[in-house]
C-alpha positions as CSV (number, residue, x, y, z in Angstrom):
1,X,0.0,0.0,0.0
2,X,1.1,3.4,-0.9
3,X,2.4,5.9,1.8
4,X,1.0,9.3,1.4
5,X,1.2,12.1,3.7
6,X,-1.2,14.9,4.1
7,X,0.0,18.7,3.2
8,X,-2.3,22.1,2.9
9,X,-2.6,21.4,-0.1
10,X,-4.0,18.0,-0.2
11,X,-3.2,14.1,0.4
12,X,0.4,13.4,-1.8
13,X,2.4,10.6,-2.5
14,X,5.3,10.6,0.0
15,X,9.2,10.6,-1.1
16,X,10.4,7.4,-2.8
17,X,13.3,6.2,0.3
18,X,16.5,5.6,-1.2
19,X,17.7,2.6,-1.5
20,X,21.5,1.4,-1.2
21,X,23.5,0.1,-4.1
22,X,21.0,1.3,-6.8
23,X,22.5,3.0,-10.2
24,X,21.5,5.7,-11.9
25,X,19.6,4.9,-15.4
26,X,21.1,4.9,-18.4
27,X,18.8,6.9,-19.6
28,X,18.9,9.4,-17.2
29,X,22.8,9.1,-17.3
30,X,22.4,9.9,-21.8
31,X,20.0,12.8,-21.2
32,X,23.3,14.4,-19.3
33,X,26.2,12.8,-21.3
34,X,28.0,14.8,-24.4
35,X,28.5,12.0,-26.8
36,X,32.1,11.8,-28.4
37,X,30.8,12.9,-32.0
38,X,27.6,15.9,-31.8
39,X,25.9,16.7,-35.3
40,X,25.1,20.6,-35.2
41,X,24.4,23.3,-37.3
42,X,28.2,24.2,-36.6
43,X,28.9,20.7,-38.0
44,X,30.7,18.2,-36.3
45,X,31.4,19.0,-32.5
46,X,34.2,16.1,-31.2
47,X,34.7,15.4,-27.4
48,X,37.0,13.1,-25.6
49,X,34.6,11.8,-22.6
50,X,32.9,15.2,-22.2
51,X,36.1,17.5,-23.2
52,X,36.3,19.5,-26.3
53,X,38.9,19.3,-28.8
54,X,40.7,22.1,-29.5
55,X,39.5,22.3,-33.1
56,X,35.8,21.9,-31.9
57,X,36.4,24.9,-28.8
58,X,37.6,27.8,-31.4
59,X,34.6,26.7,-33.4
60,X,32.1,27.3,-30.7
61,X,33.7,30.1,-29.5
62,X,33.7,31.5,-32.9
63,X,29.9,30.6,-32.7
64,X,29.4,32.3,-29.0
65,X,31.6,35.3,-30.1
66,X,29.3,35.7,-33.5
67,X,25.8,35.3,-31.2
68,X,26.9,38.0,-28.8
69,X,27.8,40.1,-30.8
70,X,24.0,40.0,-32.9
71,X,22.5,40.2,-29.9
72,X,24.6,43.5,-28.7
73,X,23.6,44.8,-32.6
74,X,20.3,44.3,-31.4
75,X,20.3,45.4,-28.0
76,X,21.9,48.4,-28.4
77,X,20.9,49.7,-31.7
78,X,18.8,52.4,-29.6
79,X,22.0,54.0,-28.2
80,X,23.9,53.7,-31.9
81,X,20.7,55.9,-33.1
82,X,21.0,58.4,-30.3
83,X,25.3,58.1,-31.2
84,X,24.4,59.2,-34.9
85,X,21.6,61.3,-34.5
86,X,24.2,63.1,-32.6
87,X,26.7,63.1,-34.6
88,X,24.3,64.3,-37.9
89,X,23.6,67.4,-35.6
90,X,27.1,68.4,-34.5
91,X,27.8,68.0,-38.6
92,X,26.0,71.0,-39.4
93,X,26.7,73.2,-36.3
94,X,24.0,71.7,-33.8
95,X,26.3,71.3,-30.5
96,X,25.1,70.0,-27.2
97,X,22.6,72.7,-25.8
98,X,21.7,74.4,-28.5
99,X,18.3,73.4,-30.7
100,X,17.7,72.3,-34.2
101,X,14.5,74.0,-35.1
102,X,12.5,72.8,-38.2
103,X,10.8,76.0,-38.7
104,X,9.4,75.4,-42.3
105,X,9.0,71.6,-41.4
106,X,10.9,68.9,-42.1
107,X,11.4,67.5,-45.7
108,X,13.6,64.6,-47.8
109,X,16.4,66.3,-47.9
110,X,17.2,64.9,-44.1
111,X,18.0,61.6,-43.4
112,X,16.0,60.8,-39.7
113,X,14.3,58.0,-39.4
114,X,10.7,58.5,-40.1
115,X,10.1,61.8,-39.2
116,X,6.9,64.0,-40.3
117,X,6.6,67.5,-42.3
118,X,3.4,67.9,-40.5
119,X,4.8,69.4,-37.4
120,X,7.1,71.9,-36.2
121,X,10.3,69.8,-34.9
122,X,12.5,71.3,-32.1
123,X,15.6,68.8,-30.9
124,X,18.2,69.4,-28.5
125,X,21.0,67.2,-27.0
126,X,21.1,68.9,-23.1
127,X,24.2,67.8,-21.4
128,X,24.2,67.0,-17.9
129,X,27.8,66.2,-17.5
130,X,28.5,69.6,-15.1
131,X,25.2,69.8,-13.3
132,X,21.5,69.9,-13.6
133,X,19.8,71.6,-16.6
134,X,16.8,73.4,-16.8
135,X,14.7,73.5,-19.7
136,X,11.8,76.2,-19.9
137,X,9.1,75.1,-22.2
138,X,6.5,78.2,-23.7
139,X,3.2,77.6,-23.4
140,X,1.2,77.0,-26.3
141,X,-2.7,76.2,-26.2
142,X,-5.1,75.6,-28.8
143,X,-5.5,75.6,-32.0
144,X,-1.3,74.9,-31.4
145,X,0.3,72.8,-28.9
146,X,3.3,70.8,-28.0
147,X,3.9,67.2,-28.4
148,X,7.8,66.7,-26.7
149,X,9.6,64.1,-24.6
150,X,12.6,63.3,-23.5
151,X,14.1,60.3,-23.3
152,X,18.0,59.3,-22.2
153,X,20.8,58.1,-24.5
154,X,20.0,54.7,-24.5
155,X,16.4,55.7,-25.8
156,X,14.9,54.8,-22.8
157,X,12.1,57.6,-21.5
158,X,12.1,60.1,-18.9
159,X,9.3,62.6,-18.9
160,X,6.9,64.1,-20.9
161,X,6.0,68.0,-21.7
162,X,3.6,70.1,-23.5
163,X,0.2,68.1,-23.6
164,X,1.2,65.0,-22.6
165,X,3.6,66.5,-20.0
166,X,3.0,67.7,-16.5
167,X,2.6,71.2,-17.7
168,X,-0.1,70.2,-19.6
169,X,0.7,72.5,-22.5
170,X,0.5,75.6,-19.8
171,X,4.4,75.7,-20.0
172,X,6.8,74.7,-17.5
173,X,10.3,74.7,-15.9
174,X,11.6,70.7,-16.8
175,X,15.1,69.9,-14.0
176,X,17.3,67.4,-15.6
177,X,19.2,65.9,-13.1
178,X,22.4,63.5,-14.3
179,X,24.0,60.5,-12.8
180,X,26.0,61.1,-9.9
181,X,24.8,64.5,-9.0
182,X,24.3,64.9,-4.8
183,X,24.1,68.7,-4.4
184,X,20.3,70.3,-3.6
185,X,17.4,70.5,-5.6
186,X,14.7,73.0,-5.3
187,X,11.3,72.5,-3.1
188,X,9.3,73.3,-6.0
189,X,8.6,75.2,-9.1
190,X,10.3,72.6,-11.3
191,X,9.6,69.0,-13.2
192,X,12.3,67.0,-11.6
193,X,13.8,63.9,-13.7
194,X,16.8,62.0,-13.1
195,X,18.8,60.9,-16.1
196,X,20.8,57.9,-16.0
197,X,23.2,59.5,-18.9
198,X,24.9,62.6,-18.9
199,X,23.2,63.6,-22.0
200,X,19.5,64.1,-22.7
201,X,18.0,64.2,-25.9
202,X,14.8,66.6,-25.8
203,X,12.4,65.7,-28.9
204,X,9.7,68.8,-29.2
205,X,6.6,68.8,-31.9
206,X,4.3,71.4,-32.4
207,X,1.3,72.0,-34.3
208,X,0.4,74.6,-36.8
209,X,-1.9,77.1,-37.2
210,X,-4.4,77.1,-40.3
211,X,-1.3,74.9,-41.9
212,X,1.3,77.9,-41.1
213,X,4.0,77.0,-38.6
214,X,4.8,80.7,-38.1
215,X,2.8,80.7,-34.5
216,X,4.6,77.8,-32.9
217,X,8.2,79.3,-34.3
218,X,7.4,82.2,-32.7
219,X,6.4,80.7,-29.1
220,X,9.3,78.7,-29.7
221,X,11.8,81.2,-30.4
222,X,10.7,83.3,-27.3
223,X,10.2,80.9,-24.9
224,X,12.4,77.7,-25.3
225,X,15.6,77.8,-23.0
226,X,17.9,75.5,-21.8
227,X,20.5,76.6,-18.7
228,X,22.5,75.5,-16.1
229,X,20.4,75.3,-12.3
230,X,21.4,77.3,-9.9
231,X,21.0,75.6,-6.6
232,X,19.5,77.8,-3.7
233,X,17.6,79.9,-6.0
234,X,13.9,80.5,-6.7
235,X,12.3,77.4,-6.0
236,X,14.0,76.5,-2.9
237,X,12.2,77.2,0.6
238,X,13.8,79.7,3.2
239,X,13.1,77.1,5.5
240,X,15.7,74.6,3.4
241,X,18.6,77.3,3.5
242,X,18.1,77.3,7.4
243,X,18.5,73.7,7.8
244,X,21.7,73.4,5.8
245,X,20.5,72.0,3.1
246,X,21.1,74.3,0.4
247,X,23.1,77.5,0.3
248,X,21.4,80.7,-1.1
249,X,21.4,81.6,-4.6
250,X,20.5,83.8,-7.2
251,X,19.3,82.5,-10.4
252,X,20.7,84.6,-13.4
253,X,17.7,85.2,-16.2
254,X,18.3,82.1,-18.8
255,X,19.9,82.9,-22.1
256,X,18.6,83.0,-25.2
257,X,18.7,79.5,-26.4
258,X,20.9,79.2,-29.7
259,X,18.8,78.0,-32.7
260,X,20.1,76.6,-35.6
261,X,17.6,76.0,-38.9
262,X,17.0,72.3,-40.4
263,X,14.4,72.8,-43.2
264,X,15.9,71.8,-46.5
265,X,19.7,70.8,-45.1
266,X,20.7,67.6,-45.9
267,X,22.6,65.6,-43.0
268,X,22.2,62.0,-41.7
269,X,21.1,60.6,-38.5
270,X,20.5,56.9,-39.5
271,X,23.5,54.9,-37.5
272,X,25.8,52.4,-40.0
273,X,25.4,49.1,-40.1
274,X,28.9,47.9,-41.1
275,X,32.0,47.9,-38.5
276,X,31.8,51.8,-37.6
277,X,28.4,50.5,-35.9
278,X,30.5,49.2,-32.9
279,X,33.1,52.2,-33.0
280,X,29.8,54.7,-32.0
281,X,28.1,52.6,-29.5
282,X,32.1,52.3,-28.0
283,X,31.4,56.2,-27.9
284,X,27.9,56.1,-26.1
285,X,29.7,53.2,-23.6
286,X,32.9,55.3,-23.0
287,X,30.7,58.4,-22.6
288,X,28.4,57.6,-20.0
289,X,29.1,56.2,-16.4
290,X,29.3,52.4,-15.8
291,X,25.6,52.1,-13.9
292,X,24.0,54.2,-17.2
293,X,23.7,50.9,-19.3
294,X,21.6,48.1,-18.5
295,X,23.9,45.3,-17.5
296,X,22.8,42.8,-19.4
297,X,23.4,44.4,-22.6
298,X,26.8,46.1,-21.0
299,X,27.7,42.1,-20.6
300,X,26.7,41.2,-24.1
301,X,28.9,44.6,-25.3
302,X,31.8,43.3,-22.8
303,X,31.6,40.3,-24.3
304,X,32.3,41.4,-27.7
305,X,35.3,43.9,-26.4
306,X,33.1,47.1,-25.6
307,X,33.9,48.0,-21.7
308,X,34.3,51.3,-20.1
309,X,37.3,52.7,-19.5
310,X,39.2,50.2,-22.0
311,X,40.3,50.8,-25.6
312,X,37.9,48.7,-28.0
313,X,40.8,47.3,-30.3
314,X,39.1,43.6,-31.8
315,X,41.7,41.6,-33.0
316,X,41.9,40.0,-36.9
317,X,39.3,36.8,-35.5
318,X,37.2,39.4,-32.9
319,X,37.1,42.0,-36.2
320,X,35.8,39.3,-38.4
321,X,33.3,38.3,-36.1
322,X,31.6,41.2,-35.3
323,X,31.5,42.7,-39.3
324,X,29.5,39.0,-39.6
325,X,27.5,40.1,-36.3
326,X,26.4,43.8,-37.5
327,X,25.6,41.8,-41.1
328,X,23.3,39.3,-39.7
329,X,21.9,41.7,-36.8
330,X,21.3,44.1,-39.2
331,X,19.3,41.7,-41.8
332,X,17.3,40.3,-38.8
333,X,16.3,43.7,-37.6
334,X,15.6,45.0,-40.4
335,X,13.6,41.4,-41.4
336,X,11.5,42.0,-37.8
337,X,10.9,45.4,-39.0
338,X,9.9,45.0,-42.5
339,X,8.2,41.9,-42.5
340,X,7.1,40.5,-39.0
341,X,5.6,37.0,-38.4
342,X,2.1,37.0,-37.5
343,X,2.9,35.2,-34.1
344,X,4.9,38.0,-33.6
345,X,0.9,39.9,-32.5
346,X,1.9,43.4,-34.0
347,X,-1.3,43.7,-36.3
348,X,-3.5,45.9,-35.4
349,X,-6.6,44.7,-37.3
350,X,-7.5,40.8,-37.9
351,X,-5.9,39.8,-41.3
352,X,-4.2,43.2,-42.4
353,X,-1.1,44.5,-43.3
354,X,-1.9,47.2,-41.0
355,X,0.5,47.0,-37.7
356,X,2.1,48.6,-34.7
357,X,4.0,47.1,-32.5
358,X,4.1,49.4,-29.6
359,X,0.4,48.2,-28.3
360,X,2.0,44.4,-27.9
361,X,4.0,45.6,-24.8
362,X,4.0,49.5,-24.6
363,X,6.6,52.1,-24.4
364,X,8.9,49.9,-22.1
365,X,8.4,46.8,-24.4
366,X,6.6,45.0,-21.2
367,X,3.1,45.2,-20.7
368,X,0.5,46.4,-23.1
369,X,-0.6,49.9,-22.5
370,X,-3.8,50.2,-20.1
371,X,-7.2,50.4,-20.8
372,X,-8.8,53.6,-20.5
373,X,-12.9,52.7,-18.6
374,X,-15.1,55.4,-17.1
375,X,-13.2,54.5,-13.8
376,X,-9.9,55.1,-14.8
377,X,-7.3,53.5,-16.1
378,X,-6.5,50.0,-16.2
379,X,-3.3,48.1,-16.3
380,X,-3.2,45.0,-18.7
381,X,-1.9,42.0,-17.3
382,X,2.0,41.1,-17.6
383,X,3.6,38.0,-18.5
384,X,6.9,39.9,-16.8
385,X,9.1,39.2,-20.7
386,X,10.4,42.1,-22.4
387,X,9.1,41.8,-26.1
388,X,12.4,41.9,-27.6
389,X,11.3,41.5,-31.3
390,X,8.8,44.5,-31.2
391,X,11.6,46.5,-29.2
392,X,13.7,46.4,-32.4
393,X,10.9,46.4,-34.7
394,X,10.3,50.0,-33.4
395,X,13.9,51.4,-32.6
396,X,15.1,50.3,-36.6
397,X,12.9,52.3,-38.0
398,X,11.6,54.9,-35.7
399,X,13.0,57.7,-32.8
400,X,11.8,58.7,-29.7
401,X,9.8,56.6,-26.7
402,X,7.2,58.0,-25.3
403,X,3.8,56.7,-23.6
404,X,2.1,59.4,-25.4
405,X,2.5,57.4,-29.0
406,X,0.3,54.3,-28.0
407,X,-2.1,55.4,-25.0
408,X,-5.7,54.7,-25.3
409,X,-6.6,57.9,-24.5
410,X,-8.4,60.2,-26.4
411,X,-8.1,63.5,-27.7
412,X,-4.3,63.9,-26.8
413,X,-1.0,62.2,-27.9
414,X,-0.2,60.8,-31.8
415,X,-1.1,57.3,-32.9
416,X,0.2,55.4,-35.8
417,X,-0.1,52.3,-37.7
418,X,2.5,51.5,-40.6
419,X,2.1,48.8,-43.6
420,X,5.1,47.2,-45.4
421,X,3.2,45.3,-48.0
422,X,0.2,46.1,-49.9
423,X,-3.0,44.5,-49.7
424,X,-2.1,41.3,-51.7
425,X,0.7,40.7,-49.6
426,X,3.4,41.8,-51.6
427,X,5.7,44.4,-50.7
428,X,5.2,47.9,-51.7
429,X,6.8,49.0,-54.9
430,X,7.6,52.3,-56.2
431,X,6.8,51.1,-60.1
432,X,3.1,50.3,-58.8
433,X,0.3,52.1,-58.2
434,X,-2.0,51.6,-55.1
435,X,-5.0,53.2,-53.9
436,X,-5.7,53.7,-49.8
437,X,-9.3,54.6,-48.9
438,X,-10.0,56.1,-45.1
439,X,-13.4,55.8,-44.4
440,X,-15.7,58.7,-43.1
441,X,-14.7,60.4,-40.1
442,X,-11.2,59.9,-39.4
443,X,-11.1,59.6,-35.8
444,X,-8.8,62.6,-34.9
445,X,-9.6,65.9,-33.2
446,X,-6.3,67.4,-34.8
447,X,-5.6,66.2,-38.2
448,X,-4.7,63.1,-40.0
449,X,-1.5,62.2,-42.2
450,X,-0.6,59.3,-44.6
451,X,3.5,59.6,-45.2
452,X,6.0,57.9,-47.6
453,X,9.3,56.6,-46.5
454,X,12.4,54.8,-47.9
455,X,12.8,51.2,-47.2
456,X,16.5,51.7,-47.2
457,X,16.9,54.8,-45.4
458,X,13.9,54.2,-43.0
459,X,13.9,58.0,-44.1
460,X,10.9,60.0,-46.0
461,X,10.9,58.9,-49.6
462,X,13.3,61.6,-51.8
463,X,11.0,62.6,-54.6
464,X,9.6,66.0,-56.8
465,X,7.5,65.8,-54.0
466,X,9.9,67.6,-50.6
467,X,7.3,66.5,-48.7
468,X,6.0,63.1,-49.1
469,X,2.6,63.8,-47.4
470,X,-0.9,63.7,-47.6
471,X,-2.9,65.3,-45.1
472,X,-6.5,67.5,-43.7
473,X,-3.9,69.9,-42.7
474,X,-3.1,71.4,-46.4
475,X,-7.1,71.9,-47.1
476,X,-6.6,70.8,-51.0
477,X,-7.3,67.2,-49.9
478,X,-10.8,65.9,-51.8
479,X,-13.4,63.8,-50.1
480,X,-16.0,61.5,-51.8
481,X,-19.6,61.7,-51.6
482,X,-19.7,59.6,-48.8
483,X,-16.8,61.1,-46.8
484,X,-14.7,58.4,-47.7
485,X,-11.0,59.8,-48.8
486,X,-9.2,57.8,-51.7
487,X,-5.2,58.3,-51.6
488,X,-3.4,57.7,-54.6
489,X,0.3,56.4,-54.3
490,X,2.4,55.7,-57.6
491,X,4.8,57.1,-60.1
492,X,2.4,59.3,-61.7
493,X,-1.1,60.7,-60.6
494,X,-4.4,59.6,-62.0
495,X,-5.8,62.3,-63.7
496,X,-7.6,65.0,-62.1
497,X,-6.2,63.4,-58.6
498,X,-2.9,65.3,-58.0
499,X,-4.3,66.6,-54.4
500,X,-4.4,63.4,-52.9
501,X,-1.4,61.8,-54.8
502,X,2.3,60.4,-53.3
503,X,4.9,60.0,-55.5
504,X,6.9,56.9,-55.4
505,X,10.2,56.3,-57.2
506,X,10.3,53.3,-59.8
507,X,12.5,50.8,-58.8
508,X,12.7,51.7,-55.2
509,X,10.5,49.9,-52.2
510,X,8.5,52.1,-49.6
511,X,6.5,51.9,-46.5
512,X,3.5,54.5,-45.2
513,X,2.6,55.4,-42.1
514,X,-0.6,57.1,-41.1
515,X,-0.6,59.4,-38.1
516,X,-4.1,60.1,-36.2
517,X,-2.9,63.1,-33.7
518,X,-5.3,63.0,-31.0
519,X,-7.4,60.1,-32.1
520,X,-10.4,59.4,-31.1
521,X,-12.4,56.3,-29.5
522,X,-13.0,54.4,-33.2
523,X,-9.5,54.4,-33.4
524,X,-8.8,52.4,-30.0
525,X,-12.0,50.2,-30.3
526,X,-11.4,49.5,-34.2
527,X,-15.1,50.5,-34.9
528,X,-12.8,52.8,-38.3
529,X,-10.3,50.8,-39.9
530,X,-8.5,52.0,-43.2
531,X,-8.9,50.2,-46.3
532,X,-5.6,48.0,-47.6
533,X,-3.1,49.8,-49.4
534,X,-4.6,47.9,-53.1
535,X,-2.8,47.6,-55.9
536,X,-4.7,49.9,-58.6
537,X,-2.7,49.5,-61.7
538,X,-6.2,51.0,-63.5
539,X,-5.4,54.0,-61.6
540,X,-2.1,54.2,-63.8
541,X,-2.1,56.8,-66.9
């Protein structure tokens, strides 16, 4: 008869006794074993009782070199983008602290992964290397407004201003505090962050005025500031100077931030995916202080030879490795990107071509973002996994993390979905003509956009066209009968269609994106859905 043995959680068999002199299995002893000969993808793999060869070591080693170093392409591809994004500034004069300022829009002429020409663009790199920085932010209310983060050099976010922001688009006094800094910080009158880098990136967007960006330029111009923080000063208590823990101080007015113009220059911000990929995230690693990283991608980097405070200097075999590593990460991010696998769960719609990836687990790549109910907000459940796929899926082709760009609330933030292929499955092609068809009421309370970008450059699409857009926002878009909007994308325009027409380039692949800024509730509930981007070679002249 059977032991058993009762436990809270009901009656269970009771431990097997051990029994002297018994053996293990054999086939418990195979299921642990290394056979002398091993049939791999690598090949043959010899051992001598369990112990490599030295012919079959270098070959995995090789192998465990190669994996690392895709996964570090992977992993930190967002700090390479920040690395070259920086770089493409300080090429054409834009230095830490000062601001690149798009104030006739963005067009082609830039290469920045997928950015729009339907808002005003205001960037700055704020470094945090000697202190705390303040950043003053203007108001600006309706019909205008502010769309900004800012996130840290690995791409990871910190805060929010303008609508989305704390401010609330009133305008507001943003503290950046870096690593390592112990000194005071004011009582209140300021949005605190902390940074774990020493450099922030600040990403600003604002919204025209009857199409015109003059408005926003203007509040821009006057208002935006970026300074050093002068502990002691307004903000901090008299009650905090008498207990010691801040000295008095006087704040002196901020200066004029330093602007530099970016519509029409041509510059790059795309990072490289040969060798000199390693060389700038060596730059980002070397730059920032050793807790800045996360360590598991700092131990997949020190793996491959990328360490702070040591010289990155690969050997012929490490060297060979790693060009083979940013050759396959590169063609598997770019493959997640470009052409996900359904299991992957990025489409936004059943059966379409329509996707974002962003709603699978949110601006930290964790948990989906919350549902919005007449009580509040609700959190979606977590499985506790990173979604590494969609993290790369966004960073290859995209900038800038925020929660704002795929919450479920309405009437505030940007919302997106992007297609890759065309609605028979086939990948869109600049010697093809396609026709997109948004049903009545587009569910935005700002405007809507469909854009154009390179498959190469993840950039907008260089055409006669500077801006490779199609939105409310011009007014010389026509509606059907029923509301409906057709958009015509090709080589040439149908006849009589040139107002809703996007020029593609024969011979050269693209991808669209349309932007909802602030949607509404058909968007989140799927109630609208736009038409498949069809082939319509009828459309054709």
């Amino acid at each position: 008869m059977t032991d058993t043995r009762t436990v809270a959680t009901g009656t269970v068999p009771a431990p097997r006794q051990a029994v002297r002199g018994e053996t293990v299995g054999t086939d418990t002893l195979a299921s642990i074993s290394t056979p002398d000969r091993v049939e791999s993808r690598l090949g043959t793999l010899e051992f001598d009782d369990g112990a490599p060869s030295e012919a079959t070591a270098a070959k995995l080693y090789d192998n465990l070199d190669f994996l690392h170093g895709v996964e570090a392409f992977i992993g930190a591809f967002p700090g390479a983008s920040l690395e070259a994004m920086r770089q493409g500034f300080q090429s054409i004069g834009v230095e830490d602290n000062s601001v690149l300022l798009f104030s006739e829009l963005m067009d082609s002429a830039s290469l920045f992964l997928t950015a729009n020409c339907d808002t005003v663009y205001f960037i700055s790199f704020v470094d945090l290397s000697d202190g705390p920085m303040v950043v003053d932010v203007p108001p600006l209310g309706a019909p205008s407004g502010i769309l900004g983060c800012i996130d840290d050099m690995w791409f990871r976010w910190v805060t929010d201003f303008g609508l989305p922001g704390p401010d609330r688009a009133a305008g507001g006094r943003y503290l950046l505090v870096g690593p390592g800094y112990d000194g005071p910080l004011p009582d209140s009158g300021f949005h605190v962050s902390h940074v774990r880098t020493t450099r922030a990136v600040v990403l600003g967007r604002a919204f025209m005025v009857d199409n015109d960006p003059r408005q926003p330029v203007e509040a821009i111009r006057n208002g935006f500031r970026i300074s050093a923080y002068t502990p002691g000063a307004q903000g901090t208590a008299v009650a905090t100077l008498l207990a010691g823990r801040a000295s008095l101080g006087a704040a002196p007015p901020a200066p004029e931030a330093r602007f530099v113009e970016g519509s029409g220059v041509s510059f790059n911000t795309v990072p490289p995916n040969d060798f000199t990929f390693w060389e700038a995230v060596d730059r980002a690693v070397q730059r920032e202080p050793a807790a800045a990283g996360e360590p598991e991608l700092m131990g997949l980097l020190a793996a491959v030879g990328i360490r702070k405070g040591q010289p990155f200097e690969p050997d012929a075999r490490m060297r060979n490795v790693l060009e083979e590593a940013v050759v396959v990460g590169n063609a598997t991010a770019r493959t997640i990107s470009f052409a996900p696998r359904p299991e992957e769960g990025f489409a936004y719609y059943p059966d379409s071509q329509w996707f974002n990836m962003l709603f699978l687990g949110g601006y930290e790549f964790l948990d989906p973002p919350p549902q919005i109910t007449p009580q509040g907000a609700v959190r979606s459940p977590s499985d506790g996994a990173r979604k590494l796929n969609a993290r790369i899926a966004f960073f290859y082709p995209y900038t800038g993390i925020t929660p704002a760009m795929c919450m479920r609330l309405t009437g505030i933030g940007s919302q997106y979905v992007m297609a890759m292929r065309g609605g028979d499955g086939k990948f869109l092609d600049g010697d093809r003509n396609y026709r997109l068809t948004l049903p009545p009421d587009i569910p935005e309370s700002r405007f809507w956009s469909v854009m154009l970008y390179d498959r190469q450059t993840r950039s907008m699409l260089q055409t006669d066209q500077r801006m490779p857009d199609v939105g409310s926002q011009s007014g010389t878009v026509e509606t059907n009968a029923d509301g409906s909007t057709d958009i015509y994308i090709g080589p040439t325009p149908p006849e009589g269609k040139t107002s809703n027409w996007l020029q593609t380039v024969p011979g050269k692949g693209f991808f669209t994106i349309l932007r909802l800024y602030s949607p509404l509730q058909p968007f989140f509930d799927k109630t609208w859905r736009p038409s498949e981007i069809e082939p319509h070679d009828a459309d054709a002249r």
